[in-house]
Every structure is written in structure tokens, then in C-alpha cells.
C-alpha positions in Angstrom: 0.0 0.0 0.0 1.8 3.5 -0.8 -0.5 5.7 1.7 0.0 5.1 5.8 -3.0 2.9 6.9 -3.8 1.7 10.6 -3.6 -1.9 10.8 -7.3 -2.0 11.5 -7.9 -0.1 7.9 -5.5 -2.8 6.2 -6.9 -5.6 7.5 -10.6 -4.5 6.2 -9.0 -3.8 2.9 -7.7 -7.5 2.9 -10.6 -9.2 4.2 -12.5 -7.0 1.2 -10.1 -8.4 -1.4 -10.7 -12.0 -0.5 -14.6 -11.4 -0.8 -15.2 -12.4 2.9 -17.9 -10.8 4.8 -16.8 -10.0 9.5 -19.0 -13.3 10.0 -16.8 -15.6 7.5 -13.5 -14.6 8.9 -15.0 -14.7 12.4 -15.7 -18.3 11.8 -13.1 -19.4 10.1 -10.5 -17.8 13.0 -12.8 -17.9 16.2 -12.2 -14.4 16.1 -15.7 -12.9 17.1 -17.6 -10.8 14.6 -17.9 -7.9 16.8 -14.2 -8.1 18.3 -13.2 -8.3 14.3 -15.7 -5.0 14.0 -13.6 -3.7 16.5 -10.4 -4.5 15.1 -11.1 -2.6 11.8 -12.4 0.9 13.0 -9.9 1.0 15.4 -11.8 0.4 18.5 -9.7 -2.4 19.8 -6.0 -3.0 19.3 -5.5 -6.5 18.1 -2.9 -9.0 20.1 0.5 -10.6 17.8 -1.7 -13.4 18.1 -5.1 -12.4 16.9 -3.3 -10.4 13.9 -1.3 -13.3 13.1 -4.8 -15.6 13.0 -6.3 -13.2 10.9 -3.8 -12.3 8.6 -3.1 -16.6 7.7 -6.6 -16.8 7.5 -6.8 -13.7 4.6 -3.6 -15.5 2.5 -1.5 -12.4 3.5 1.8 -12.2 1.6 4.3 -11.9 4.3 5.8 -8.7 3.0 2.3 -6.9 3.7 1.8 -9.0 7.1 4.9 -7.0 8.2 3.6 -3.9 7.3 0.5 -4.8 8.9 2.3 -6.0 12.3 4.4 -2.2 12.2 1.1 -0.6 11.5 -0.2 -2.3 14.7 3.0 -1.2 16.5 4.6 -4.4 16.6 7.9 -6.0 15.2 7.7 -7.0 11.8 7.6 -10.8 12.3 9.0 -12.4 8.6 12.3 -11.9 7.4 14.3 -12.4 4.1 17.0 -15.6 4.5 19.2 -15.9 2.0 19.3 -18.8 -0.2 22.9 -19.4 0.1 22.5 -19.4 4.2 23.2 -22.4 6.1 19.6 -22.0 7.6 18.3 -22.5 4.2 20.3 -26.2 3.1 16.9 -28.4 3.6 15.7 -26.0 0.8 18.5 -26.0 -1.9 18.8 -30.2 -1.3 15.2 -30.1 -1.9 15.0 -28.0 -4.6 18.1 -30.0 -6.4 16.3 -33.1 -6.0 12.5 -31.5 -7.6 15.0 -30.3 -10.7 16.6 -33.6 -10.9 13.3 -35.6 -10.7 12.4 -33.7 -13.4 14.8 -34.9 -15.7 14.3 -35.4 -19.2 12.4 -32.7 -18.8 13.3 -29.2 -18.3 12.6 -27.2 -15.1 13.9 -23.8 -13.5 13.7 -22.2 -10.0 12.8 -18.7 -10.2 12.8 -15.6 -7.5 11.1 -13.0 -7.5 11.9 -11.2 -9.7 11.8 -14.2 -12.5 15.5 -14.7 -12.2 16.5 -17.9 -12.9 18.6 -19.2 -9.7 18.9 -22.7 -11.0 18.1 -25.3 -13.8 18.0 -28.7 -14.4 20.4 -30.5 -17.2 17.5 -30.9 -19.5 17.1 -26.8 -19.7 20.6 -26.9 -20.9 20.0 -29.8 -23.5 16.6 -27.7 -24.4 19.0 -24.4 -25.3 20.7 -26.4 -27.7 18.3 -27.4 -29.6 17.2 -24.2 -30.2 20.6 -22.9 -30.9 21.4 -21.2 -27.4 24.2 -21.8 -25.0 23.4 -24.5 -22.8 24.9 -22.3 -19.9 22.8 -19.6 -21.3 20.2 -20.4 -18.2 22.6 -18.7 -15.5 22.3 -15.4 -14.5 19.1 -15.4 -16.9 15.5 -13.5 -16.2 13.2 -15.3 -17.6 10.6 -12.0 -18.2 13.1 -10.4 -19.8 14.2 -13.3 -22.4 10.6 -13.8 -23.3 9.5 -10.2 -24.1 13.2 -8.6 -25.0 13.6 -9.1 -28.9 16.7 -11.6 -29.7 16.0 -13.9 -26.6 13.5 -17.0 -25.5 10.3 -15.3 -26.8 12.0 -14.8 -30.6 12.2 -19.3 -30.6 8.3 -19.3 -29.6 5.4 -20.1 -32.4 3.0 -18.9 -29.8 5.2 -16.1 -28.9 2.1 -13.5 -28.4 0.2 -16.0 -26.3 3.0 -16.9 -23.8 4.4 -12.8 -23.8 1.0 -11.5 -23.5 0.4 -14.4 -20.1 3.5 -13.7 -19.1 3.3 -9.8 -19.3 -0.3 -10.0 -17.1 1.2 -12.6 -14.4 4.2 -10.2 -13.9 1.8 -7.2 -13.8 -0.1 -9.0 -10.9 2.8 -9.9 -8.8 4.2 -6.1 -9.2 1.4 -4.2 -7.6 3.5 -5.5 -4.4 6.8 -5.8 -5.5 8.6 -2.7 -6.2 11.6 -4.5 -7.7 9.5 -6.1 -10.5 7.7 -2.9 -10.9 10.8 -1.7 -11.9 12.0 -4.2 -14.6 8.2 -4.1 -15.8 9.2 -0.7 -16.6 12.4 -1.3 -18.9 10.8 -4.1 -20.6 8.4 -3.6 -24.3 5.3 -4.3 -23.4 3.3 -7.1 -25.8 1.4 -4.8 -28.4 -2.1 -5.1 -26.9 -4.0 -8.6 -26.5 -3.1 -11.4 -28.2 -4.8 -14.3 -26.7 -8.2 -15.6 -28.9 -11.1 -15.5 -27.7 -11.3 -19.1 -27.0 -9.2 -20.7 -25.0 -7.8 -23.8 -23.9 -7.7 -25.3 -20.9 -4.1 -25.1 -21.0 -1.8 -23.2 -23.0 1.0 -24.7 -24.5 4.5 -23.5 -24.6 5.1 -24.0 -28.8 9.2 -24.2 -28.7 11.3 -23.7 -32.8 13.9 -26.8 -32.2 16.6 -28.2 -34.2 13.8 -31.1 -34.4 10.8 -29.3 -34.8 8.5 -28.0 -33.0 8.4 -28.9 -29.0 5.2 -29.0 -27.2 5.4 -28.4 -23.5 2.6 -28.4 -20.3 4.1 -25.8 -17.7 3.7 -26.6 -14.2 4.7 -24.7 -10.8 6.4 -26.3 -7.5 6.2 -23.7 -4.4 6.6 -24.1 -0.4 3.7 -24.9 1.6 3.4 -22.7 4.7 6.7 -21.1 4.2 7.2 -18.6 7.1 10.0 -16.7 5.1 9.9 -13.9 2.7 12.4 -16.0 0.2 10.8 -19.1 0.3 7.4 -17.6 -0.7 9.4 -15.9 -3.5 10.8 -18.9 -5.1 8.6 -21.1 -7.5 10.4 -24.1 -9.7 8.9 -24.1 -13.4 8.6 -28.0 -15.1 8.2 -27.8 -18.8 6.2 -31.1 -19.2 6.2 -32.6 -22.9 2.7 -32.5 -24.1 3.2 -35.3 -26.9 5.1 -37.8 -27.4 7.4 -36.4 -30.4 8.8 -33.9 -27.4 9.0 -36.8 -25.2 11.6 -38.5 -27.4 13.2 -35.7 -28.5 14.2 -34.3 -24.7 15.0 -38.2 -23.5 18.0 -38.3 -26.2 18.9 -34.5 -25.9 19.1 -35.0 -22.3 21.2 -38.2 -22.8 23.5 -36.8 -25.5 23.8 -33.9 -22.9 24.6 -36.1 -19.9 27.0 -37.7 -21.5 28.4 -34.9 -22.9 29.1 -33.6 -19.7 30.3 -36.3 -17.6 
């Protein structure tokens, strides 16, 4: 939120957004109705507790629960770990096993800020068939080699389906993330709507290969219940062959790859 609100006025402004009238959210916390009335003009100051009940219960991102606790005149209670920390090794080992399980088919952690902070060996195989380094993936934003000209997007034959999903997913995570805002801002927009007016139930990601075209299913991995601002960042991407043509073609690009590399 970019204007000062009391924690009661953000609270109400949450509950709002997840369509829920006092009476739901006092029945799904055991807060009471008129305690939660209370709560929200400012009549009552709520306890860590009670703020912490209600703000789970509303799906809070953790970012805004801190503002919420400050607001309330507490502590902000989430912090940022980095992924590199020693607090954080359950994570990586079980983020390097999801990539590796994934193999022959590609998949990428992202952050925030759709940086790719890892990939598995089958992203690299997947850049070479389409005739870009297979280290290419390090260091890499994802956003920005889909919508840039001369990167990802440019190898698409959907590229206005998956730039224009893309572009509205980003827009909807930067309303509170001022980072992504930012790259938002640098990036060319797609040039207006280019989805049809029918769609599928899923959208496939259409890949140009050195062996045709490559039909993939994406699907998402995150953290359930993290309790830290990195972890509710970070998302792993699986690119799931949607036929059986992609199938083969990633089992023997992956192999060729694998043992290319050992």
C-alpha cells in the first residue's frame, strides 16, 4: 500500500479483497464478529496473536503481514533468508532433487523477480536445440528473455500467447513488489492482447527446435506454509512434454547432454 494505513484499515482492505464478509472470517478464526468490527475501526487493538490468525486466515503475503504488524505497533515478524545461508540447506537439497526428478524434462527455480537461480540438465539440452548456449540459463530472467527481442520469446510459435500471459502474471505480482515494478518498466510491453477469444484449458508452450517443433505443459512447485519472505518468493517451473514427439526428442537431448558432460 503507498499511503499510511492503521492496521485495522488494512486488515478491512484485505478481508475486502478476499470477498469475505466479519462473519466468514470470524468463523473461520474464532475471532468474534464484533471483536473483528472492533479490530477494523480502530476500536480495539488486536494482540501478535489475533493479527497473526487473521492475517493466515486472509492469505496475506508476508511482505504486507509486516507492514500490517508495524502498523499495529509491533515488530515485523518475517524476514528475508538468504538462499545461500546455512539455515536455508533443507531447501536448496530439496530444490536440487525436484530439478533432478524432473529430468528429461526441463525445469527452472525462479525468484522474485523471475531470475533464474537454478536449472536442471534438461534446460541446458533444451537451449541447444534451439541454438542457445546450454549455460545460457545462468544469471538469466526469464521476463526479460521472453518479451526482449533476440532472446526466448523470438524461438516461440505462440510467442504472443505466452508474452502476453506472461506480461499480465508479472503485472499482478508487481502491484507488491517494487523491484519487479521496476524491470516491468524497462521491458516492451506485448502490443495489446493477443490471446483468442477461445481458450484452452491449457496453454501450451510451442518451442522452434533443431527437431521441430516442441510441445510443452508448464507446471509450478512452491513451499507450503513457508514462514519466510524468500521461500514464498521462489517457484520451480517443469516444462512437461505435451506429446510424445517432445518426449523423445528431450529423452536423447538430455542423454546426448549427460553424456556430454560427464
Amino acid at each position: 500500500m503507498d499511503n499510511p494505513a492503521t492496521a485495522g484499515e488494512q486488515l478491512r482492505q484485505l478481508r475486502r479483497q478476499a470477498k469475505l464478509s466479519q462473519l466468514d472470517l470470524a468463523l473461520i478464526t474464532g475471532v468474534s464478529q464484533r471483536h473483528l468490527s472492533c479490530l477494523e475501526t480502530g476500536r480495539a487493538k488486536p494482540s501478535p496473536g489475533t493479527l497473526h490468525n487473521l492475517l493466515t486466515a486472509l492469505e496475506t503475503p508476508l511482505e504486507q503481514c509486516n507492514r500490517v504488524f508495524l502498523a499495529a505497533g509491533f515488530a515485523p515478524r518475517y524476514g528475508a533468508t538468504p538462499l545461500d545461508a546455512p539455515a536455508m540447506a533443507a531447501i536448496r537439497e530439496a530444490v536440487n532433487h525436484v530439478l533432478h526428478a524432473n529430468n528429461p524434462a526441463p525445469a527452472i527455480l525462479l525468484g522474485s523477480q523471475w531470475e533464474v537461480l537454478a536449472a536442471n540438465a534438461s534446460t541446458a539440452a533444451l537451449f541447444g536445440l534451439v541454438g542457445i548456449p546450454p549455460d545460457a540459463a545462468a544469471g538469466l530472467n526469464l521476463l526479460g528473455t521472453l518479451l526482449q527481442p533476440g532472446g526466448l520469446g523470438d524461438h516461440l510459435n505462440n510467442a504472443d500467447e505466452i508474452r502476453t500471459l506472461a506480461w499480465q502474471r508479472a503485472t499482478r505480482e508487481a502491484l507488491g513488489n517494487p523491484q519487479l515494478a521496476a524491470l516491468l518498466a524497462d521491458l516492451p510491453a506485448p502490443p495489446g492482447s493477443k490471446l483468442p477469444r477461445e481458450m484452452p484449458p491449457l496453454v501450451l508452450t510451442r518451442i522452434r527446435s533443431s527437431q521441430g517443433e516442441l510441445n510443452f505443459l508448464s507446471t509450478f512447485t512452491t513451499f507450503g506454509m513457508p514462514q519466510d519472505i524468500t521461500l514464498t518468493s521462489l517457484r520451480i517451473e517443469h516444462l512437461i512434454p505435451a506429446d510424445p514427439h517432445t518426449w523423445q526428442i528431450m529423452r536423447t537431448a538430455y542423454a546426448d547432454y549427460s553424456a556430454l558432460v560427464l
